[in-house]
Steps between C-alpha positions, in 0.01 A plus 500: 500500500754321267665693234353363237154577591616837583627489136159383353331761734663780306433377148106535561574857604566647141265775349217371333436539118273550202480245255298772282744795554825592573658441831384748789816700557730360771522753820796695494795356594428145426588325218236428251371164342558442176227475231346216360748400182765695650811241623489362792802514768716215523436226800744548763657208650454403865849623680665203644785489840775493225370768315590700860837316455435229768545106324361260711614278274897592487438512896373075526732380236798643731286397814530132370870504461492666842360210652761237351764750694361525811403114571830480461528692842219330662667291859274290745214742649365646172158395478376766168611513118611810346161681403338468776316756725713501770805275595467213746794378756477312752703588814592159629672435201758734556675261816462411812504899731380508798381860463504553189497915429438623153682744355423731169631772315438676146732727239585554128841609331478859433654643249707202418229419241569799290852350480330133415301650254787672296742223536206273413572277814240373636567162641687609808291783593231239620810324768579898552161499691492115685795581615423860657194386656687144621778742675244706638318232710840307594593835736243375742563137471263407200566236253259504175188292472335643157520816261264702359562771181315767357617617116350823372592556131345747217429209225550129607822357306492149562883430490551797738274337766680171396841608606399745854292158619802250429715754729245483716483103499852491511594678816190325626630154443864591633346632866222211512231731452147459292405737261118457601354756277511848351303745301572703118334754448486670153432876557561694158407835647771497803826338357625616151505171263880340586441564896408281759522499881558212786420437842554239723329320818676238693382300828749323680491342854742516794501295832341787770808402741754587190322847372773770494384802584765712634378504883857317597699750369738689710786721564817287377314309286748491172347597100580209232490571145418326228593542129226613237550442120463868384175781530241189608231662449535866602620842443480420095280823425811741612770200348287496168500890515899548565573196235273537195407917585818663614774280366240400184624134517344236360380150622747359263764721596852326649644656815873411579381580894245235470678254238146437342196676327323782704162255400676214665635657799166674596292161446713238732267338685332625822666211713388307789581443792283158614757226455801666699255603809234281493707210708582835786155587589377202734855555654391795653811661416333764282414790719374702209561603107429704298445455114688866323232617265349821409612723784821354473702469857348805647166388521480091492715454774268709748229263374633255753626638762361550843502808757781644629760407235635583148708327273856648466632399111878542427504569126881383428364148553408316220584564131254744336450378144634708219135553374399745821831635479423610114163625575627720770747701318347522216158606629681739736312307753515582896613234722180526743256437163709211390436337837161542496465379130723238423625196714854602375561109477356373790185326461431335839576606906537258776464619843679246701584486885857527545592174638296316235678696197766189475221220463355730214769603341603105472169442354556780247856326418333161464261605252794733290317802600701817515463715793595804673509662840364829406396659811322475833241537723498828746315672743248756327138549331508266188671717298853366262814681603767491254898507544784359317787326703573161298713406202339435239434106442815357285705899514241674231294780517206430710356796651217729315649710290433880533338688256725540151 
């Protein structure tokens, strides 16, 4: 039964009356009818979705505007329009592989979006995500077919949704990737009006010969890093408490360490990683990586590695930005959590055999990609051993700090 019969149903349930007396009294506890002459209640009006603070309206005026964005991604092998059900590709379209393997992967940005939100940036925080996902499917030898997003927000502001999509598109276009579809959803009761949440699906594809999945690598085998450009996209909830909590900063704030605006500094672009490696992976040369996110070095690198070894990381060798430095001493934080929390500057690993590491490092050079030797791989059980014996790149301080 349909509400409104239900509805009706109840309105012939009412005491009956006299029309030559006065009203039998109402049982007690109910409310009684009024009497003939007396004033009648007011109508109420039927609730509508926006009167529980959902505007379906707000949500396919932005959904139009969406649309214009995305097409703008769309490549050979989309076969659907924005707004539809699902979204169609079609697998030959993507080039001529003999075994063609899919690969897929989903995330979001943490608490990165607290920092969007109060800097009121939101048109990178959409690439933050492409990006993370694109690095995340590269490590085994995946290059992006088409995106999917998923935006949560308390109240549907049209110019917000504007701006995260065209960061989406964005990073989309630059890696060759469709953005296929997505999904807002306008939930009043779960995010606080101002809030919103994102989350990511990609689906790239990778030649079955050329997947990289760490079953080559071996005792010898030497660790390459690669630069990152700041947090990424982790560790922000204990950078966001030392920064704004303990030292009371603001996003506006100027610190000589960083040379810019705390705001600026903490929303630099989650980079990545597809253009410098994607030319390396049908070389074979890859043996594995490993893209440094939450869990920092301690627990991505074991992600890839097989039995019987561990990855031995020598902590004088590479530069550690002076962002991870100033989070460390001023949050009094320990060495060990800083591994496991931030990538201290390096945002991708390369596990490469020994006698290959010149043909990748050349690559590296070719494209202008900085790069460091930062370790090794050694007999073990897949854990990360860490030492310091280099220099630090260019005579500065390199090494992770102690605790101030």
């Amino acid at each position: 039964m349909n509400e409104t019969t239900k509805g009706a149903g109840r309105g012939r349930e009412r005491p009956a009356r006299h029309s030559d007396g006065p009203a039998r009294p109402a049982p007690k506890g109910s409310a009684s009818v009024p009497a003939s002459g007396d004033a009648k209640p007011q109508a109420t009006r039927g609730l509508t979705y926006k009167d529980a603070g959902v505007d379906i309206d707000a949500k396919m005026r932005a959904l139009q505007r969406v649309k214009l964005i995305a097409r703008g991604t769309f490549k050979k092998g989309v076969l659907s329009d924005i707004g539809a059900f699902g979204g169609l590709y079609e697998l030959a379209a993507a080039g001529p592989y003999r075994h063609p393997v899919l690969v897929s992967s989903t995330d979001g940005v943490g608490t990165k979006l607290k920092v969007a939100i109060q800097t009121d940036n939101h048109r990178t925080i959409g690439m933050d995500l492409v990006n993370h996902c694109i690095n995340d499917i590269l490590v085994q030898g995946g290059v992006p077919l088409f995106f999917l997003d998923y935006i949560a927000v308390g109240k549907v502001e049209p110019e917000v949704i504007l701006d995260v999509v065209s960061g989406l598109a964005r990073a989309c276009r630059d890696a060759g990737c469709a953005l296929i579809g997505g999904e807002t959803a306008e939930m009043p009761d779960v995010y606080r009006h101002g809030e919103y949440d994102l989350a990511g699906f990609i689906v790239g594809i990778v030649e079955k010969e050329h997947v990289i999945d760490g079953s080559r690598i071996a005792a010898g085998d030497v660790l390459i890093g690669l630069p990152s450009s700041g947090l990424h996209t982790n560790g922000y909830s204990l950078a966001r408490k030392v920064l704004f909590e303990r030292r009371n900063l603001k996003p506006d704030s100027i610190l000589p360490e960083l040379g810019r605006s705390v705001g600026d500094e903490l929303m630099q672009v989650h980079r990545s990683y597809l253009s410098v490696l994607r030319g390396l992976v049908p070389t074979g040369a890859l043996y594995g990586m490993a893209h440094i996110t939450g869990g920092g070095f301690t627990d991505n690198i074991p992600r890839v590695l097989p039995r019987g070894v561990s990855a031995r990381v020598d902590l004088g060798s590479w530069p550690v930005p002076p962002l991870f430095r100033y989070l460390q001493a001023e949050g009094r934080i320990a060495e060990e959590e800083m591994l496991r929390t931030f990538n201290l500057g390096i945002g991708m690993v390369l596990i490469v055999p020994l006698h290959r590491e010149g043909e990748v490092t050349r690559h590296l050079d070719t494209m202008r990609e900085k790069h460091y030797r930062i370790g090794e791989i050694v007999r073990g059980n897949r854990k990360v051993i860490y030492e310091r014996q280099a220099a630090p790149p260019g005579g500065g301080a390199g090494d992770v700090p102690g605790p101030a």
